[in-house]
C-alpha positions as a printed NumPy array, in Angstrom:
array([[ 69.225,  80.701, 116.307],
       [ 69.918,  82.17 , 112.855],
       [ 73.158,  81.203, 111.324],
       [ 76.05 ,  83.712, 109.934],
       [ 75.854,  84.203, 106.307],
       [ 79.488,  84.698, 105.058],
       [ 78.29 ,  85.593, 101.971],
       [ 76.55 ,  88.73 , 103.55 ],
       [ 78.278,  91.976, 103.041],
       [ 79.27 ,  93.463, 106.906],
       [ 77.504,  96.661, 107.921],
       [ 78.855,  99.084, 110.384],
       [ 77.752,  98.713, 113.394],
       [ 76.233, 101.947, 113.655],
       [ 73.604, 101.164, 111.259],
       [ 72.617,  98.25 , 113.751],
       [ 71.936, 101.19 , 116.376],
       [ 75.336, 100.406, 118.329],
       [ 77.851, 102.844, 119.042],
       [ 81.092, 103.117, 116.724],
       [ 83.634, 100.901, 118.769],
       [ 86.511, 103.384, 116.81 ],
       [ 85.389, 106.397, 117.762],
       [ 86.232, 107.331, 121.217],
       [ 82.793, 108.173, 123.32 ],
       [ 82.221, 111.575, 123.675],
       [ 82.912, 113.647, 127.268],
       [ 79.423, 114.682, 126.924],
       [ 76.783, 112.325, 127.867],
       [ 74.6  , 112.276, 124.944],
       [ 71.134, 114.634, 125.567],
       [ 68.318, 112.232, 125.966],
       [ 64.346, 112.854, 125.585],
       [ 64.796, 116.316, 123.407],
       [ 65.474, 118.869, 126.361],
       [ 63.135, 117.033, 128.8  ],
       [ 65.392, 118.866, 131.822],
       [ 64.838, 122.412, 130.632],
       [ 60.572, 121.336, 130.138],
       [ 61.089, 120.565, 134.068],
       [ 62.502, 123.779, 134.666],
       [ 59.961, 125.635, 133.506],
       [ 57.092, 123.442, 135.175],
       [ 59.291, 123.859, 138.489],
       [ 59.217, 127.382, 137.942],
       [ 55.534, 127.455, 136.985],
       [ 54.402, 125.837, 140.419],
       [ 56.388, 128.246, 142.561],
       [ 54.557, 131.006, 141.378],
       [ 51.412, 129.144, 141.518],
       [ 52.799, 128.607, 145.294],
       [ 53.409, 131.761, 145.822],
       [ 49.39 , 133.211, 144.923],
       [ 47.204, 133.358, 148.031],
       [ 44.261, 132.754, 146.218],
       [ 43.297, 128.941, 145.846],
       [ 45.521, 126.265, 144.968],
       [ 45.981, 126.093, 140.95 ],
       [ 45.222, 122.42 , 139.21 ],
       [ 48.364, 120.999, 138.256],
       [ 48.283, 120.949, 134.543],
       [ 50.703, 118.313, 133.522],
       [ 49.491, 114.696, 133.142],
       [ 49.401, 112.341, 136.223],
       [ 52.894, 110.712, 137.098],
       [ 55.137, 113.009, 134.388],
       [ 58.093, 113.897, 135.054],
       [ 56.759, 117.572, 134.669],
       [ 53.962, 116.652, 137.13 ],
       [ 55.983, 116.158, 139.769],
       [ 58.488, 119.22 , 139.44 ],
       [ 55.319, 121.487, 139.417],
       [ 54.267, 119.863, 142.27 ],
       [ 57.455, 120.454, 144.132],
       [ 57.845, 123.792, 142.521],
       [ 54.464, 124.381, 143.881],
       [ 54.863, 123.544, 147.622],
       [ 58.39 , 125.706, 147.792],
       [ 56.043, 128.556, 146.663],
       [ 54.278, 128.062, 149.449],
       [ 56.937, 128.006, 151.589],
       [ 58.688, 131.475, 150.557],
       [ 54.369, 132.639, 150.907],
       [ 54.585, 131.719, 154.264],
       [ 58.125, 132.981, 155.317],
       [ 57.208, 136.684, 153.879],
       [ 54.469, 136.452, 156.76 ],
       [ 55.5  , 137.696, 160.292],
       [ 55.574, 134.783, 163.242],
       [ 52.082, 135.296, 164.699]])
């Protein structure tokens, strides 16, 4: 275990990557992975109208086990659901 050099200058702790322990945290939860939630959104929304086609089912084009994968995957399936409730009850 390293020793503590008194003769070391102190450095705030935000420079070590740690949050300031004056400043109050913020009511907002910080946004995390660059707007991953809205990339989600759109993939969601990209599978429900692939869902919603008749013709044969569209390759999901996200990489295996994203995050993005599965939301076009769901969006995708709920497509096919509203496909099949604009069809009359043979």
């Amino acid at each position: 275990m390293a020793k503590y050099d008194l003769k070391s200058p102190p450095f705030p702790a935000t420079e070590a990557g740690l949050p300031n322990p004056i400043q109050p945290p913020s009511a907002e939860p910080p946004k995390i992975d660059g707007g991953a939630q809205d990339d989600d959104e759109a993939a969601y929304e990209r599978g429900v109208e692939a869902g919603k086609k008749e013709s044969k089912a569209e390759k999901n084009p996200y990489p295996e086990e994203s995050s993005r994968a599965k939301a076009y995957e769901h969006g995708y399936l709920d497509g096919q659901k509203i496909r099949s409730d604009d069809k009359p009850p043979h």
